[in-house]
N, C-alpha and C positions, 0 to 999 in steps of 0.2 A: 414292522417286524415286532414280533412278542418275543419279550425277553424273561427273563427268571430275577428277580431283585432279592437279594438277601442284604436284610438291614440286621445288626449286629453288634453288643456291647458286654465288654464287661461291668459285673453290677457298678454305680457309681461314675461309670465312663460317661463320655457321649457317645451314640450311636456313629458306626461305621455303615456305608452303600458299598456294595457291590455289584456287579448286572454281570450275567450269564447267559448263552445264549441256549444251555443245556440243565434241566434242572439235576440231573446226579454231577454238575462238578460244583452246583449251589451248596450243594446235600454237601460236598464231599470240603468242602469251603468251612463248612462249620466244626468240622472236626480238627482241621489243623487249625485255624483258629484258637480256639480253644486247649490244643494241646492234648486232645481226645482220640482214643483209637476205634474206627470199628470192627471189632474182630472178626465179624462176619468179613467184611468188607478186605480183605486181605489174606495173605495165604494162596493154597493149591488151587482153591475153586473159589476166589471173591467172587463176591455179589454187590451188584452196589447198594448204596443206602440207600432204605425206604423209608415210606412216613414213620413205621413201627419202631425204626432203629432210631428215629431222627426226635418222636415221642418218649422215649426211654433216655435219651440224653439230654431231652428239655426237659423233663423230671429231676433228674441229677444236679445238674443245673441250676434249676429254683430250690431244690432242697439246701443245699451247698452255697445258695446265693452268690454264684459264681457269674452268670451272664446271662443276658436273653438275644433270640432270633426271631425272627420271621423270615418265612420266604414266599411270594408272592410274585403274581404276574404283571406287565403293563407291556403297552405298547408304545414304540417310539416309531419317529418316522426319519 
């Protein structure tokens, strides 16, 4: 089974794992984390978060030296 892993820290922390079996609740993983909103992502007509939204709050992010992610696949058995 392929999974979705998002590994995850505030700066200075250790890193957090997480495994998902869907990558937009990976996506969606990092925002509440974080304590981030996607605007898109909420309201009348959400959409879920893409790499573009997910690229623009890894920006913010490293600017603010706030935290870093990754999300990546593997397989487990």
């Amino acid at each position: 089974m392929e999974v979705y892993v998002l590994q995850i820290r505030f700066s200075g922390e250790e890193d957090e794992v997480f495994l998902f079996r869907q990558l937009q609740d990976a996506r969606l993983k990092v925002y509440d984390y974080f304590g981030e909103v996607c605007y898109d992502c909420v309201g009348e007509f959400p959409v879920a978060p893409t790499s573009q939204h997910l690229s623009e709050l890894e920006e913010r992010l490293f600017t603010a030296d706030k935290g870093y992610f990754s999300i990546y696949t593997t397989t487990i058995q």
